[in-house]
C-alpha positions in Angstrom: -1.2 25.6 7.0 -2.8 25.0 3.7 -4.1 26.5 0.8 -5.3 26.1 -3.5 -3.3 26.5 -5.9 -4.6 28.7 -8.1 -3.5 29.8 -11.4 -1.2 32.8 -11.8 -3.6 34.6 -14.4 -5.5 36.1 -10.9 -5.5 39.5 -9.9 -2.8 41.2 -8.2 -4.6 41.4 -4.9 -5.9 37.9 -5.2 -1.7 37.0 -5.7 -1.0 39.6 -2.7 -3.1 37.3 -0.5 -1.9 34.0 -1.3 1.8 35.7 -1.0 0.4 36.7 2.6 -0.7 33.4 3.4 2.7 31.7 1.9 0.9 28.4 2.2 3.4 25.4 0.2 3.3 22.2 -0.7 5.9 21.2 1.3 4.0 22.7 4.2 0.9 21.2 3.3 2.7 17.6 3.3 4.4 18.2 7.1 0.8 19.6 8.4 -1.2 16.5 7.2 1.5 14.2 8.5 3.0 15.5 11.8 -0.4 15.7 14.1 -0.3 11.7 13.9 2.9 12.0 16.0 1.5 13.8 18.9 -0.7 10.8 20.0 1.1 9.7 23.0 4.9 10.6 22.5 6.9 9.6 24.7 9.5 11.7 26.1 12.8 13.0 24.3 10.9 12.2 20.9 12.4 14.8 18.9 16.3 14.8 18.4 18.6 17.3 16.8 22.1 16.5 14.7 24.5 18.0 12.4 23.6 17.0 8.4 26.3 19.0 6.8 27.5 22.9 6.4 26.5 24.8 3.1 29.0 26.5 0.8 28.5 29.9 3.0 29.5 28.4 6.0 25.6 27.8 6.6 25.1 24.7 9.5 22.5 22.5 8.6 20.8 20.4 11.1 18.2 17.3 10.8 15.7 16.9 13.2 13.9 13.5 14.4 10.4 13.5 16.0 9.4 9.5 16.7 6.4 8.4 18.2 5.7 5.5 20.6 3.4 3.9 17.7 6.9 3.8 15.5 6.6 6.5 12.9 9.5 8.9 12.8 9.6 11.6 10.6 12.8 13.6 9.9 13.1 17.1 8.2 16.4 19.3 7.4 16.6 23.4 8.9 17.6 23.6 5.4 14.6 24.3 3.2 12.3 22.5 5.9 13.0 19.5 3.8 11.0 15.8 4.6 14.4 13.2 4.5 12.6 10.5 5.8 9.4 8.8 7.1 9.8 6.0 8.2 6.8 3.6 9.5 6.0 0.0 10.5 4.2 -1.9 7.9 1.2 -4.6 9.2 4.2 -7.3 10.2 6.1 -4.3 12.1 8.5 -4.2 9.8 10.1 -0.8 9.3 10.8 1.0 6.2 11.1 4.3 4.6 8.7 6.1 2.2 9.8 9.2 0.8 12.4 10.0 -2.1 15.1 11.9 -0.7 19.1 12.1 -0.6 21.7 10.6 2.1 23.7 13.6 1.9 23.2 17.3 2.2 24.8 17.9 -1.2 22.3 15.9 -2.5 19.6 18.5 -1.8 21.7 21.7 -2.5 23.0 20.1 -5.8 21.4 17.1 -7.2 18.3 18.1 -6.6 18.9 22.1 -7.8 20.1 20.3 -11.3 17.4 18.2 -11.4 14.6 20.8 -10.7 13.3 19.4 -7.8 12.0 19.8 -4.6 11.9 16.5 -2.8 10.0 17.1 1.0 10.1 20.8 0.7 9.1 24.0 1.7 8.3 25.6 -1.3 7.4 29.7 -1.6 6.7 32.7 -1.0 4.5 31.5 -3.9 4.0 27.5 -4.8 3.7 27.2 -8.7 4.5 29.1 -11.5 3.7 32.8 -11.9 3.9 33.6 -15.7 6.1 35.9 -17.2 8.3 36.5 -14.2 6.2 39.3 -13.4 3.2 40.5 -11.8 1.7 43.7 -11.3 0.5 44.9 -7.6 -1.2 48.6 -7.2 0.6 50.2 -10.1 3.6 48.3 -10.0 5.2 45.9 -11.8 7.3 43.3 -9.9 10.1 41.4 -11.3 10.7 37.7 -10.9 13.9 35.4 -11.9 12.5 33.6 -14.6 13.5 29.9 -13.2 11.4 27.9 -15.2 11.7 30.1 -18.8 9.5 32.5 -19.1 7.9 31.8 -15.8 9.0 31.8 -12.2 8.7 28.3 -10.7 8.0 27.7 -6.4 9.8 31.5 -5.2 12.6 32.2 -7.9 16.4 31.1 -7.5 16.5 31.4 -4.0 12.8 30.2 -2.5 12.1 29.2 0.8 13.5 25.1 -0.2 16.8 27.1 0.0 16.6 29.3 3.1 18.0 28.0 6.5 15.0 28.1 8.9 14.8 28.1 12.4 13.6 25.2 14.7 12.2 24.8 17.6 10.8 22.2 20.4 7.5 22.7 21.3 7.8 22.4 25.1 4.5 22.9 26.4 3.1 19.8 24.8 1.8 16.9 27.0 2.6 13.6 25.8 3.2 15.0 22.9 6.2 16.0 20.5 6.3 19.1 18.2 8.8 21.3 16.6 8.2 24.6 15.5 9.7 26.4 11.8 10.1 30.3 10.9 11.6 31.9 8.6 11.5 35.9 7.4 11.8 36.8 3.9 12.8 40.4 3.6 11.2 42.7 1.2 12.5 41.8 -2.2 13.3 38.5 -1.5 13.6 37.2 -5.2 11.9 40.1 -6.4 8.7 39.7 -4.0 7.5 42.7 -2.1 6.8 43.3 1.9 8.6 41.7 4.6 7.1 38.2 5.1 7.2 36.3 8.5 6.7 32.8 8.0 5.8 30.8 10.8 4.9 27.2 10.8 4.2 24.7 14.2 3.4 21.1 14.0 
């Protein structure tokens, strides 16, 4: 699932439809790189484990799909968020390449502090919409202005911050997959309609 960000200055049905879509940069990063693991997994390539509990009493899992070629990829229910890819370089040696925290405490507070989104996935609306605000068929919606005066990647509480749901693909041959939803109720940070987000890899 992927889309262009376009500036927020577009008209409100033009914003409507890339709300629709919820397309995200975090989403955009998990597309382009999971298909490579589905060449010839072998079996019991994805894995499931607990990575912490939130302040709610939320349980957060991480998730491990690994291919025969060596790549593994591992992602959080929490916010969908990339931990870790880890790949063989040309001597086979193997090694990480993403930014990212060892803890889960790392993500729900370093990273809050520090304005970032490390791996994420990032809506209903990936960007910043100026003013907080937009208006849609006569009305005007309200946004928490995250990033003064603008609203930054979904407000306070975007999708980085939402506990999703996760799945094995099962009906994969020599393959390995996971599936991610999520809804986002109407006026979820302010946004309107009831958004189901679904997202398989």
């Amino acid at each position: 699932m992927t889309s262009r960000l376009v500036p927020p200055a577009a008209s409100p049905r033009g914003l409507l439809a890339r709300l629709s879509r919820s397309a995200t940069l975090g989403m955009a990063a998990l597309a382009a790189l999971l298909p490579s693991l589905s060449h010839a997994a072998p079996t019991g390539a994805f894995e499931a484990e607990p990575f912490g509990t939130l302040a709610n009493g939320q349980k957060v899992s991480r998730y491990t799909l690994r291919n025969k070629a060596g790549l593994t990829v591992q992602f959080l229910s929490y916010g969908g968020v990339i931990t870790a890819i880890s790949t063989p370089d040309k001597t086979g040696k193997q090694a990480n390449i993403v930014l990212g925290f060892p803890t889960l405490e790392g993500y729900t507070r370093d990273s809050a502090e520090g304005s970032l989104f490390f791996g994420a996935l990032v809506g209903r609306y990936a960007n910043r919409i100026a003013g907080a605000s937009f208006d849609l068929d006569g009305t005007t919606y309200h946004l928490p202005a995250t990033e003064p005066p603008n609203t930054l990647h979904g407000g306070r509480n975007g999708f980085d911050k939402k506990i999703w749901s996760v799945k094995k693909l099962s009906d994969l041959t020599n393959a390995t997959g996971a599936e991610l939803t999520l809804v986002s109720p109407d006026g979820d940070e302010g946004f309107p309609g009831t958004l189901t987000v679904g997202f398989v890899a």
